[in-house]
C-alpha positions as CSV (number, residue, x, y, z in Angstrom):
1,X,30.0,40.0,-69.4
2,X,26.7,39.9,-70.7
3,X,25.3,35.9,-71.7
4,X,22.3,35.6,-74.5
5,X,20.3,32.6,-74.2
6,X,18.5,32.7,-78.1
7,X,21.4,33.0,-79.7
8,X,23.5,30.9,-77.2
9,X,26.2,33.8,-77.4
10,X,28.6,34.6,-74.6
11,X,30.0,38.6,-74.5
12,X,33.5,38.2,-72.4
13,X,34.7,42.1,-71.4
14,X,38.3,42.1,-71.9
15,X,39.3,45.6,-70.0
16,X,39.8,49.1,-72.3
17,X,38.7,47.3,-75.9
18,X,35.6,49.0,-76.0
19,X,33.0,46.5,-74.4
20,X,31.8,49.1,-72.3
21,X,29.8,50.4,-74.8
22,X,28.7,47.1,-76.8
23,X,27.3,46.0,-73.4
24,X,25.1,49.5,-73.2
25,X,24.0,49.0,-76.5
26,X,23.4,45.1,-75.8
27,X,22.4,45.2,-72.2
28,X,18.9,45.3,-73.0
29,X,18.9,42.1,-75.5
30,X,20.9,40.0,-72.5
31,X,19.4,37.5,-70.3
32,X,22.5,37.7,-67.6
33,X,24.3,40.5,-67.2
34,X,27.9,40.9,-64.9
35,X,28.7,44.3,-64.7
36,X,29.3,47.6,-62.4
37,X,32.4,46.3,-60.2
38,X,35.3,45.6,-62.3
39,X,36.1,41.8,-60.5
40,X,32.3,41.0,-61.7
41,X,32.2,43.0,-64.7
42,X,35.7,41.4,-66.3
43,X,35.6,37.7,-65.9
44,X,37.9,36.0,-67.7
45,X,37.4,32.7,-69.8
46,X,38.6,30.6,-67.0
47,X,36.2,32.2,-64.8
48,X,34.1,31.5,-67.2
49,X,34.1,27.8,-68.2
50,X,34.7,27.1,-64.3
51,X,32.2,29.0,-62.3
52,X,29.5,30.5,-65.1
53,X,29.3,27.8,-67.9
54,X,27.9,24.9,-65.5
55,X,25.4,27.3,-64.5
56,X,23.9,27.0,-68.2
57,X,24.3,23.6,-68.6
58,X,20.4,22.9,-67.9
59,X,19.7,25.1,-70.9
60,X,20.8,22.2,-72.5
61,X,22.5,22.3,-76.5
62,X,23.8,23.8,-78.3
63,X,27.0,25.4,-76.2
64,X,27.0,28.8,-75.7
65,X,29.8,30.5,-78.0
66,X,32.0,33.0,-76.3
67,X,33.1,36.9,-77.8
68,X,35.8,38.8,-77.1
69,X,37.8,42.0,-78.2
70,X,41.6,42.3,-78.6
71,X,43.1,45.2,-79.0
72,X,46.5,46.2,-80.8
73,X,49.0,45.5,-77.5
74,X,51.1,49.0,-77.5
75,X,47.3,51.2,-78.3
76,X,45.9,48.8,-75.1
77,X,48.8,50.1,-73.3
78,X,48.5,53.6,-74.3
79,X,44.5,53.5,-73.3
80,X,45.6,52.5,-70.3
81,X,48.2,54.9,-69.5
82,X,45.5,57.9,-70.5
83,X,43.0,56.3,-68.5
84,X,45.1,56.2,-65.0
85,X,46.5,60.3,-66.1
86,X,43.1,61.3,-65.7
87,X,42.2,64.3,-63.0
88,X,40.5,61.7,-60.8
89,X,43.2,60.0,-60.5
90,X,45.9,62.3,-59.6
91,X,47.6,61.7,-56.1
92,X,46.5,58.3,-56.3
93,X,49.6,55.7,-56.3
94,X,47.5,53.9,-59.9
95,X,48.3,57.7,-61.5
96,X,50.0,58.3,-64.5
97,X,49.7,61.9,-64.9
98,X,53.4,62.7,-63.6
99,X,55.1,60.2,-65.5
100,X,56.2,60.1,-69.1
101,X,54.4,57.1,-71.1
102,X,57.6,55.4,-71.7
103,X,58.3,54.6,-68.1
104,X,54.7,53.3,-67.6
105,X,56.1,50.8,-70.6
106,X,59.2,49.9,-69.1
107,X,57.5,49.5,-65.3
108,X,55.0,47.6,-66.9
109,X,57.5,45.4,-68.6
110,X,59.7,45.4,-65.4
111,X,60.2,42.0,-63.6
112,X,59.3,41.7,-60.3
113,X,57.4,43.6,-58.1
114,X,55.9,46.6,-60.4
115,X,54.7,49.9,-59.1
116,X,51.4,50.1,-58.5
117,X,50.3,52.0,-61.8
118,X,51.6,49.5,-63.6
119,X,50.4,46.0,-62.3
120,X,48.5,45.3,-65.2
121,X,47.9,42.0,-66.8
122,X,47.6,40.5,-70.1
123,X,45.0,40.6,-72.7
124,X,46.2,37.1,-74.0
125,X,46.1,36.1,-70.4
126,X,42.0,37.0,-69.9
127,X,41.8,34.9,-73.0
128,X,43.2,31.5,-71.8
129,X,41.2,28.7,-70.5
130,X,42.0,26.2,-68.0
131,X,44.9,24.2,-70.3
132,X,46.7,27.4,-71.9
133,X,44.3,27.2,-74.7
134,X,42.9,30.3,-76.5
135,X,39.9,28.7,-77.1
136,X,37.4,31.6,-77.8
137,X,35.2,30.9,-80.7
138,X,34.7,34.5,-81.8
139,X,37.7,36.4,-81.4
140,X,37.4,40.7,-82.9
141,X,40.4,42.9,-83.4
142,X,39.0,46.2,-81.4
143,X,40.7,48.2,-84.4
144,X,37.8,47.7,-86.6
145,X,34.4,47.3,-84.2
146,X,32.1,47.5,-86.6
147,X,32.3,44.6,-88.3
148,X,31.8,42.8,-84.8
149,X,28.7,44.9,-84.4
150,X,27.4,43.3,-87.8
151,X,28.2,40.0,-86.6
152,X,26.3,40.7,-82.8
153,X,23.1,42.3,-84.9
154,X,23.2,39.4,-87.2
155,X,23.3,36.9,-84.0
156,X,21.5,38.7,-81.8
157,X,18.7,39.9,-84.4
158,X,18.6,43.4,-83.4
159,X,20.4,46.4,-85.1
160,X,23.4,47.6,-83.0
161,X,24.3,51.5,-83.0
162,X,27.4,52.1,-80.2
163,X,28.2,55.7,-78.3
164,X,31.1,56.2,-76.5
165,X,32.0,55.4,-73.0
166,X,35.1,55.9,-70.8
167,X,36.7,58.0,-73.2
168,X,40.1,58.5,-71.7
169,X,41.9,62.1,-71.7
170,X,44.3,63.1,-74.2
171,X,48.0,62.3,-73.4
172,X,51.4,61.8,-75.1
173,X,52.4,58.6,-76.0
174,X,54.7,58.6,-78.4
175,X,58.0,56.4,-77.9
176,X,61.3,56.4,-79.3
177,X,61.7,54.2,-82.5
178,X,64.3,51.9,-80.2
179,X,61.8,51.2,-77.1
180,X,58.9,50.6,-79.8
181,X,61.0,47.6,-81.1
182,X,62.4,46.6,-77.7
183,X,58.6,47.0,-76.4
184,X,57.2,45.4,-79.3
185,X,59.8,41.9,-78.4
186,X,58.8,42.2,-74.9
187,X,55.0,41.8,-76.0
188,X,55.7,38.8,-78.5
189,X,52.8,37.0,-77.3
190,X,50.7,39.9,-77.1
191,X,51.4,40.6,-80.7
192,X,51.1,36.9,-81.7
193,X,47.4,36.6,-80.1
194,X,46.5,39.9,-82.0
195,X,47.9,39.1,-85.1
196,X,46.4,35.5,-85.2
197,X,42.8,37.0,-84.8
198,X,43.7,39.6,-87.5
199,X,44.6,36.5,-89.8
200,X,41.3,34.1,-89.1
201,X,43.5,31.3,-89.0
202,X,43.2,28.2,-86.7
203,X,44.8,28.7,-83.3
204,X,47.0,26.0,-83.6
205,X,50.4,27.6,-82.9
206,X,49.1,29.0,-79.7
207,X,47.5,26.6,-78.8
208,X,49.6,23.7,-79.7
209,X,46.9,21.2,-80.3
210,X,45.5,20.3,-83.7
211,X,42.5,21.3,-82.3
212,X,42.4,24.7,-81.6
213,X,39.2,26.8,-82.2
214,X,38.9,28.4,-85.9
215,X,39.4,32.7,-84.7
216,X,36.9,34.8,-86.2
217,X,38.0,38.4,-87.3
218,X,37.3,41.7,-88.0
219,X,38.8,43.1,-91.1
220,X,41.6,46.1,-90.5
């Protein structure tokens, strides 16, 4: 998480959408930085607004805006699953280099007690804040970073140019047309978040209040 006091701008890192590499092209342009361990690194929005945000309340008004990146749900999953099949990771019980990427889906999915390369949570869930809400001003759709880069240069006032970093190792992913639609139900919500951030609309279904946050988007 990096926090910019200027531009009174808020970078949340939502793990494997990318925000690795916007915070080593922004790190330098931050005021606070959380980062290196992942517990520090990946605070979520209720972390946030409970432990950081009083913090900068003596930097007075305006409120700080918060940023963050969603990613389509199934490629999030698939990142992940490449990510954990690395070489570094092999005998470990977070591996997934000797299973077949549709039964890291359905262990994932699996109720109850999942095995340990699959206890992952919920982008929609790092999104929430202390009442359900997504209330995120600025929410990107990672599929098309660079018009969130134009938006951070334009707020920041600094041109952005990103590398790549923890590029994960090739793998197959491909699933069978039925367990894309039965994985596809199973990640309703997931898809709902995504698709509302695609669609810039107000957050109101999701949020059930008539005064949900407007979502900013990047265009697919």
């Amino acid at each position: 998480m990096l926090i910019f006091i200027e531009p009174r701008l808020v970078l949340l890192s939502v793990p494997k959408t990318g925000t690795t590499a916007l915070e080593q092209a922004l790190l330098p342009h931050a005021e606070i930085s959380f980062r290196s361990r992942p517990e520090i690194k990946h605070i979520n929005h209720r972390q946030y607004l409970k432990q950081i945000r009083p913090l900068l309340a003596p930097l007075g008004h305006p409120s700080f805006d918060r940023v963050a990146v969603i990613r389509e749900p199934l490629d999030w999953l698939r990142s992940w699953y490449r990510y954990r099949a690395r070489d570094a990771l092999i005998g470990h019980p977070n591996s997934t280099a000797q299973i077949s990427f549709d039964q890291f889906l359905r262990d994932y999915l699996s109720e109850g007690e999942r095995p340990a390369h699959a206890r992952l949570g919920r982008q929609s869930d790092f999104l929430l804040d202390a009442t359900g809400r997504i209330s995120i001003q600025h929410l990107y759709r990672y599929e098309a970073l660079p018009e969130l880069v134009r938006f951070l240069s334009q707020r920041i006032g600094v041109p952005i140019s990103l590398g790549r970093s923890n590029v994960s190792p090739e793998a197959a992913t491909d699933l069978d047309p039925k367990a894309e639609v039965w994985a596809r139900g199973a990640l309703a919500r997931e898809y709902e978040v995504w698709e509302g951030a695609r669609q810039a609309a107000p957050y109101n279904s999701l949020a059930r209040s008539s005064n949900a946050r407007t979502i900013r988007t990047i265009a697919s």
